[in-house]
C-alpha positions in Angstrom: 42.9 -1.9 -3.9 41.4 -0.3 -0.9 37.5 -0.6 -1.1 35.9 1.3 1.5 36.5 5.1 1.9 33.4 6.4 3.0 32.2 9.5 3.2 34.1 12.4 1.4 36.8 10.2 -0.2 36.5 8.1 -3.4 35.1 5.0 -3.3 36.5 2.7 -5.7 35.0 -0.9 -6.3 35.9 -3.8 -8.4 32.7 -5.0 -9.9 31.1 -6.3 -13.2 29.5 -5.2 -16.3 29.1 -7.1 -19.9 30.9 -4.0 -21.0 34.1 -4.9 -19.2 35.3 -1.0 -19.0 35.4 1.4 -16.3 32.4 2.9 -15.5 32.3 6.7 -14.3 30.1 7.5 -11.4 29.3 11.0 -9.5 29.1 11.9 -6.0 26.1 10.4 -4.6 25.5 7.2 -6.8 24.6 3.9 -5.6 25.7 0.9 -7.1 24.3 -2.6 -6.1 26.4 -5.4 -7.5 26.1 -9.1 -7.8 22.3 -8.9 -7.5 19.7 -11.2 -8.4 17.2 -8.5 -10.1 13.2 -9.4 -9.9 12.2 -6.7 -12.7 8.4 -7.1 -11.6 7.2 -6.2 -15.0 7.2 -10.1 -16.1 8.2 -13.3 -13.7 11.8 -13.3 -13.8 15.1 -13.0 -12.1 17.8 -11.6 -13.9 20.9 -13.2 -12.0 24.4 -11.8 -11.0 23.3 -8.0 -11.9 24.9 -4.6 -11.4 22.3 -1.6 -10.7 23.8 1.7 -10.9 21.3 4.5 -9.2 21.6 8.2 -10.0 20.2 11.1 -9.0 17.4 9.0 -7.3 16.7 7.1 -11.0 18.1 3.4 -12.1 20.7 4.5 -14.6 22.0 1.1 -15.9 21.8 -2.6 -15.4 24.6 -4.5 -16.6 25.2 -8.3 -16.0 28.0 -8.8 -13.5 31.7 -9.3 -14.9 34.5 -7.3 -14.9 34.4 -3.4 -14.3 35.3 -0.5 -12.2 32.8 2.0 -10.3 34.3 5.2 -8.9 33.0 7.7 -6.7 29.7 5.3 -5.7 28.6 4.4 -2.5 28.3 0.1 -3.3 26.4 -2.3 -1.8 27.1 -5.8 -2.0 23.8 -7.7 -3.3 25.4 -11.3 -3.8 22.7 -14.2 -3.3 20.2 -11.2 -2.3 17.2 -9.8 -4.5 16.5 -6.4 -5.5 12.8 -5.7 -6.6 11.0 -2.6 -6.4 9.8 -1.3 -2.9 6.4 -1.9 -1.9 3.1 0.4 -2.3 1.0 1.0 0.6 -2.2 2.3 -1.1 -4.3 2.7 2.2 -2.0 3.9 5.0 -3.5 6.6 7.1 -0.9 9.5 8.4 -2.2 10.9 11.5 -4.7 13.9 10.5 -3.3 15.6 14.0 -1.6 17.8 12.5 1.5 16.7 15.0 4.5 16.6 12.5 6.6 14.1 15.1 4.0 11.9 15.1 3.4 11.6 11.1 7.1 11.6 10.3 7.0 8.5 12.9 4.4 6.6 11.3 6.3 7.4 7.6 10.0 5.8 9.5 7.8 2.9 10.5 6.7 2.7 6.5 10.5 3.2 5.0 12.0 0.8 7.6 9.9 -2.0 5.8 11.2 -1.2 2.7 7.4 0.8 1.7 8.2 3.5 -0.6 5.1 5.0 -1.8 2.4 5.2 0.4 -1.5 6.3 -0.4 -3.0 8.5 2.1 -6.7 7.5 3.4 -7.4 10.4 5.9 -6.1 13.6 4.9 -5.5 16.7 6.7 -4.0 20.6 6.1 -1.0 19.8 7.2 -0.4 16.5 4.9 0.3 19.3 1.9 3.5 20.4 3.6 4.5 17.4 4.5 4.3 15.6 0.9 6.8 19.3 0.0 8.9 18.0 2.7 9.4 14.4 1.7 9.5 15.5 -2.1 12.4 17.9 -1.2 14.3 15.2 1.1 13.7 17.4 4.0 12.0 14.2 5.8 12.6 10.9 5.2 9.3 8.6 4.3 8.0 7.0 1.3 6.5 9.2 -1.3 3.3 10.2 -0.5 -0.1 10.7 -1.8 -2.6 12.4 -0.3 -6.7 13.0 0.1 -8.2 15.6 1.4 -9.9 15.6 4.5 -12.9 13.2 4.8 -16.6 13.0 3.0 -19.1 11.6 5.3 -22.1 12.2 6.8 -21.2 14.5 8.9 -19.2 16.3 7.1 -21.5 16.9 4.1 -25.2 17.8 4.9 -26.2 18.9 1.4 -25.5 18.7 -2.3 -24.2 21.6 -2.3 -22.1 21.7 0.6 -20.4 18.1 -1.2 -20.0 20.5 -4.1 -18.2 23.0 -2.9 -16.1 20.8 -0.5 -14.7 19.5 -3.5 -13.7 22.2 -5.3 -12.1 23.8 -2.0 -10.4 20.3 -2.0 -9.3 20.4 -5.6 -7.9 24.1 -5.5 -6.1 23.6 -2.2 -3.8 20.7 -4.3 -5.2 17.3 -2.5 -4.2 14.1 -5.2 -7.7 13.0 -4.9 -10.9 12.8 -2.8 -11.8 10.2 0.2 -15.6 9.2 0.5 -16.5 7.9 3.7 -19.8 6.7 5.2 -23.0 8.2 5.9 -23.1 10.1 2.7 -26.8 10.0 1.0 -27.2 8.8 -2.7 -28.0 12.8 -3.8 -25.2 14.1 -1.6 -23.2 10.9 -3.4 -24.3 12.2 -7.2 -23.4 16.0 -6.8 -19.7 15.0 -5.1 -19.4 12.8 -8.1 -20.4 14.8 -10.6 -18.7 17.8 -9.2 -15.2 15.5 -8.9 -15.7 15.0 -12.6 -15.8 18.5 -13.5 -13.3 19.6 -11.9 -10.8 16.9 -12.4 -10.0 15.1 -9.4 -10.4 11.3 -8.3 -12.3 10.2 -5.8 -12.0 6.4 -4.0 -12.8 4.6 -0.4 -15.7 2.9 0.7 -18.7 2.6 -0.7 -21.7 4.4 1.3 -24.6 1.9 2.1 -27.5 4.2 0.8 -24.9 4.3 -2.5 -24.0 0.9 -3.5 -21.7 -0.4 -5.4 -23.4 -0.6 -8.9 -23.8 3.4 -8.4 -20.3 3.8 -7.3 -18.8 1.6 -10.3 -21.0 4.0 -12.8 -19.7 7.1 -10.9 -16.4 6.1 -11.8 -14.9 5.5 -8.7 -10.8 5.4 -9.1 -10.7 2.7 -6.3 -12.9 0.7 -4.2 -11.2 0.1 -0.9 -12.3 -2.8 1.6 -14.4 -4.8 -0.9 -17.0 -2.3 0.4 -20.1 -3.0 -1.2 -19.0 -6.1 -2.9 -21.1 -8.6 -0.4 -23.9 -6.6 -0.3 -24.6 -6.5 -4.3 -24.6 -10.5 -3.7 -27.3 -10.4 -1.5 -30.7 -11.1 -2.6 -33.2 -8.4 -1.5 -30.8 -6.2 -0.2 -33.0 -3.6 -0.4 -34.8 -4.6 2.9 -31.9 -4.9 4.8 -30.9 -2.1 7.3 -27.1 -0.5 7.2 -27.1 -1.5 11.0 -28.3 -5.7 10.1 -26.0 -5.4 7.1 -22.8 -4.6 9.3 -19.3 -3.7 8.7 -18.0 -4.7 4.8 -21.1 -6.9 4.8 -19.9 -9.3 7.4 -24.0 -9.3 9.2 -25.2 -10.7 5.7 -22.2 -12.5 4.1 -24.2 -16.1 5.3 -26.9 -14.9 2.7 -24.9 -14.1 -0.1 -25.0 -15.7 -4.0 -21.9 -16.1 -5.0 -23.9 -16.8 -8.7 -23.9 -12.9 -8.7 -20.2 -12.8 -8.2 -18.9 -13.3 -12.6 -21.5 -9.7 -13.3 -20.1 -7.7 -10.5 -16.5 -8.4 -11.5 -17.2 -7.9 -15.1 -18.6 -4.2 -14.3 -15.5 -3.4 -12.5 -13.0 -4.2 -15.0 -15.0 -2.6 -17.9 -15.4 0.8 -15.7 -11.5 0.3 -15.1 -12.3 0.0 -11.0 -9.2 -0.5 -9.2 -9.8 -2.6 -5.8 -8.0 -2.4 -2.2 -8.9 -5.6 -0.6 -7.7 -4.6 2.7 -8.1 -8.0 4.0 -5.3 -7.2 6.7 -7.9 -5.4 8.3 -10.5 -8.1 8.4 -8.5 -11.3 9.1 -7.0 -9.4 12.0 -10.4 -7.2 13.7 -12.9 -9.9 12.5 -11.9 -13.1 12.4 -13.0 -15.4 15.5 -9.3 -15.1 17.0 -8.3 -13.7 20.5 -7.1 -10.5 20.9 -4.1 -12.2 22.8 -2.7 -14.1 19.4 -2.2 -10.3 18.2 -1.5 -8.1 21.2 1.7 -10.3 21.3 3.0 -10.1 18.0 6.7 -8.7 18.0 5.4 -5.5 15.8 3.3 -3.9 18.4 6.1 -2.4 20.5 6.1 0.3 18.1 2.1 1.4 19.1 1.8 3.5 22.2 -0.1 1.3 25.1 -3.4 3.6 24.5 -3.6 2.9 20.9 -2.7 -0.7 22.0 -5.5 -0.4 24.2 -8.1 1.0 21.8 -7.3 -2.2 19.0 -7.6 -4.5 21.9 -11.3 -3.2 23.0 -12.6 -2.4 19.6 -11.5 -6.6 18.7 -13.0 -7.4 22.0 -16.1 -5.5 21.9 -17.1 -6.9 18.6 -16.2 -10.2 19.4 -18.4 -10.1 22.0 -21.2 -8.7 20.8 -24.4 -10.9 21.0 -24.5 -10.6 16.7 -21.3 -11.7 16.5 -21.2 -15.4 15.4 -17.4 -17.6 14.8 -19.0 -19.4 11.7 -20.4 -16.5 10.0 -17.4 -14.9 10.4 -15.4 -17.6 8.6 -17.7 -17.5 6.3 -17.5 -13.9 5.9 -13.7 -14.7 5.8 -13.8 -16.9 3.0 -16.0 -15.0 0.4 -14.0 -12.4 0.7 -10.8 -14.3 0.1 -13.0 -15.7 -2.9 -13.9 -12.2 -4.1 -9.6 -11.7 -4.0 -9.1 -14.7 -6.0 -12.0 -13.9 -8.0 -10.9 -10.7 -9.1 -7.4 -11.5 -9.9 -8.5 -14.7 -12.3 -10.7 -11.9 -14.1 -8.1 -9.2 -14.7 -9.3 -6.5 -12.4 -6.9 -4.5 -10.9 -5.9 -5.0 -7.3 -3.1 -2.6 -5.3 -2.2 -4.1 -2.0 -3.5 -1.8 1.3 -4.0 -2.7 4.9 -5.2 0.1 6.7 -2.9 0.8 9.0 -2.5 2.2 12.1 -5.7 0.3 12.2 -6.7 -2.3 14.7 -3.7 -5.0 14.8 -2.4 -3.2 11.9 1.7 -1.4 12.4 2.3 0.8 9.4 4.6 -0.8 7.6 4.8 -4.6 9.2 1.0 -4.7 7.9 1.6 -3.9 4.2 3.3 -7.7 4.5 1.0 -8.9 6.2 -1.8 -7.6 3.2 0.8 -9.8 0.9 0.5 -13.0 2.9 -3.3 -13.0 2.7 -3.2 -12.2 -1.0 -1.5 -15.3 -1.2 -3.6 -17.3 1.6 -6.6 -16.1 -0.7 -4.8 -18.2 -3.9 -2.7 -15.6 -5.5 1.0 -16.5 -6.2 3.4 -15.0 -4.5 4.5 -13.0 -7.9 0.8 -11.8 -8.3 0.6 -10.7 -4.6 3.5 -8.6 -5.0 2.8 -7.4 -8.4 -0.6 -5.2 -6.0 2.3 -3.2 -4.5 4.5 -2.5 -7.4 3.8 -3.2 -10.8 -0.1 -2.5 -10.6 0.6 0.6 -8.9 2.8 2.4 -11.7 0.1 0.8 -14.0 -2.7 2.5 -11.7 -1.0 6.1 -12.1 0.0 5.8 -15.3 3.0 5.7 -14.5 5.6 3.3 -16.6 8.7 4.2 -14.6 7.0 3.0 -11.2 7.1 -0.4 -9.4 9.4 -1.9 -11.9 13.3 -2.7 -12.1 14.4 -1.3 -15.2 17.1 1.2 -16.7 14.5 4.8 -16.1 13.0 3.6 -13.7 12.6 5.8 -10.4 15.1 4.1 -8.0 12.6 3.2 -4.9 13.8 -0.7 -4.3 14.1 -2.6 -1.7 17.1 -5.3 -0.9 15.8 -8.7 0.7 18.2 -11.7 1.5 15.7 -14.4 0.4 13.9 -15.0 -2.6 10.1 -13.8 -2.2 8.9 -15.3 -5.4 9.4 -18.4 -3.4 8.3 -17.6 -0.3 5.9 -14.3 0.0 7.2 -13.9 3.5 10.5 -13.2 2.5 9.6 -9.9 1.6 10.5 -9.1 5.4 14.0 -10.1 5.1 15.3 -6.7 4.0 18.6 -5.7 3.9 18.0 -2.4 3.0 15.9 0.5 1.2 16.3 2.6 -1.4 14.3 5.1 -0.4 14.3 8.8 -3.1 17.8 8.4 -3.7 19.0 7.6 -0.8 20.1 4.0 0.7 18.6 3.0 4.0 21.4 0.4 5.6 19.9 -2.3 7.7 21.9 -0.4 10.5 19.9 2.4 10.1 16.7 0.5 9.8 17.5 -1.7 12.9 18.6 1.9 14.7 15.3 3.6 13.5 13.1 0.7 14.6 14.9 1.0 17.8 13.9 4.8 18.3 10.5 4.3 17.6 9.8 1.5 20.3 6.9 2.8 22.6 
């Protein structure tokens, strides 16, 4: 039997199914055979599988005997693992308005096998491109979007917050980003007009806010544990937004962690969904040189003035007279408590690492993210479970960041077993990325184009 005739010929395949019959196939299906399945919806591996993908949904999964395929394109997954692809649920697309360079930063995504990503920055031009990634006019992970940002700057009044978010809402944003800056009346109209009107808000936590008004506003995530370290702080009320510093690291020496069981206790029962983003810290604030990560293999991929820029921002704080190596660690260390913390206690996490953000490559970072969730005493099944699982569970979605027959078909093909090892997520063989499989040639040939 001939295997291989690609393109417009048939494609016919000796491969297995516990139904032992022929198995009839259209023009454009997928079929990945002799794979060890990691379903993500409980800890398992269902060995020696056949996935059949159609029309961008898993269509069947049949234990691996005897049976035919026609007319699919199939990929060998013997001794490799199929589990669903990875949710980035802070990635930032560049708010330029520069298509080239957003569809870059999306390539960089899909190349690591991310297929949903959450967009943390958004811009005009972000509508058209979620139309053109829905309509497979450009190839990137599935994207939601904010609108553009809610700061300080950008909203001087109630009112003004008010309105932005209904100009937000009727131009067909997924939700709202709060940044900064933003006063605790500005906050309350935003909120209450969000409410109204229907449309989530998440992102950090404003320091005149807090975290206890944010969890009662209903925030739909809390990114960056912002907030979290001040609310452990005793008399935090006489410390300035400038002493307290970024995430809380200026103040993390005087938290009590005693105040740690009521905080996560509000944030499950207001449903609170968190976004660690410890990516971000471990690689900008932890009491490491700038060298250890301008060198990392990823960073060919970031243009030398953005290389530049992550290298200076490190630099500058690290060398900043406030800036203290032990308090830092320590900052390090509650928050990796706070991770571990939250997981023990049922509140939802959903992996994000910021990136591009200071030693953070879209993409190469979300596996990074999954290597501290484990460093911070997840397992490697619960780590992973804040890029897939959690994620459908987050939008309320059942057929989302699981491996199951209905399920939409974004997965991702590894050649080692990452419920063993969490770093095995970056041995991918390939993507299936909206339909479509993403070869390691084409990854390897992508990554290759987008060298800077």
């Amino acid at each position: 039997m001939k295997k291989y005739l690609l393109g417009f010929s048939l494609l016919l395949i000796l491969v297995s199914c516990t139904s032992q019959k022929n198995i009839s196939t259209a023009a454009g299906d997928i079929v990945i055979h002799s794979v060890n399945v990691i379903p993500m919806n409980n800890e398992r591996i269902l060995a020696n599988q056949s996935v059949l993908i159609r029309n961008g949904k898993i269509e069947t999964i049949l234990a691996t005997t005897s049976t035919q395929f026609e007319n699919a394109l199939v990929i060998d997954g013997k001794d490799k693992y199929l589990l669903p692809g990875l949710t980035e649920m802070h990635a930032h697309v560049p708010p330029s308005g520069n298509m080239d360079e957003m569809k870059d930063v999306l390539l960089l995504f899909a190349a690591n096998g991310v297929t949903n990503i959450r967009g943390m920055l958004g811009h005009p031009k972000h509508l058209e491109l979620r139309t053109l990634i829905q309509n497979g006019e450009v190839t990137g992970p599935r994207f939601i979007t904010s609108g553009p940002s809610f700061n300080g700057n950008s909203v001087k009044s109630a009112e003004q917050g008010a309105e932005m978010v209904k100009q937000q809402k009727a131009a067909g944003y997924d939700f709202l980003k709060i940044h900064p800056g933003i006063s605790k009346e500005n906050f309350a109209s935003i909120a209450q007009t969000a409410k109204e009107v229907q449309i989530p808000f998440a992102g950090h936590v404003p320091f005149d806010v807090g975290v206890w008004r944010a969890i009662g506003a209903g925030y739909a995530t809390i990114d960056h544990l912002d907030g979290f370290i001040e609310s452990l702080v005793p008399g935090i009320e006489s410390v300035t937004e400038k002493e307290n510093g970024m995430f809380g690291m200026g103040i993390a020496m005087r938290a009590d962690t005693n105040k740690i069981p009521p905080l996560l206790k509000a944030l499950k029962e207001n449903n609170i969904w968190v976004v660690p983003t410890q990516a971000l810290a471990e690689r900008w604030m932890a009491p490491i040189e700038s060298a250890v990560f301008d060198n990392a293999p990823e960073m060919i991929y970031m243009s030398p003035g953005t290389r530049s820029q992550w290298q200076n921002a490190k630099n500058n704080l690290m060398n900043a007279p406030a800036y203290d190596k032990d308090a830092a660690n320590h900052f390090l260390e509650l928050r990796r408590k706070l991770i571990y913390e939250l997981q023990q206690k049922g509140v939802g996490l959903l992996l994000g690492a910021d990136a591009p953000q200071v030693y953070n490559v879209p993409g190469f970072a979300s596996h990074h993210e999954l290597k501290y969730m484990v460093d911070a005493g997840l397992t490697p099944f619960e780590a992973l479970q804040t890029a897939t699982v959690n994620v459908g569970k987050f939008l309320n979605r059942t057929d989302i960041g699981v491996v199951k027959e209905g399920a939409v078909a974004d997965l991702v093909l590894l050649n080692q077993n990452p419920l063993e090892n969490i770093q095995h997520t970056t041995t991918i063989e390939g993507v299936v990325l909206n339909g479509k499989w993403l070869s390691k040639q084409w990854i390897n040939e992508t990554l290759k184009s987008l060298e800077k």
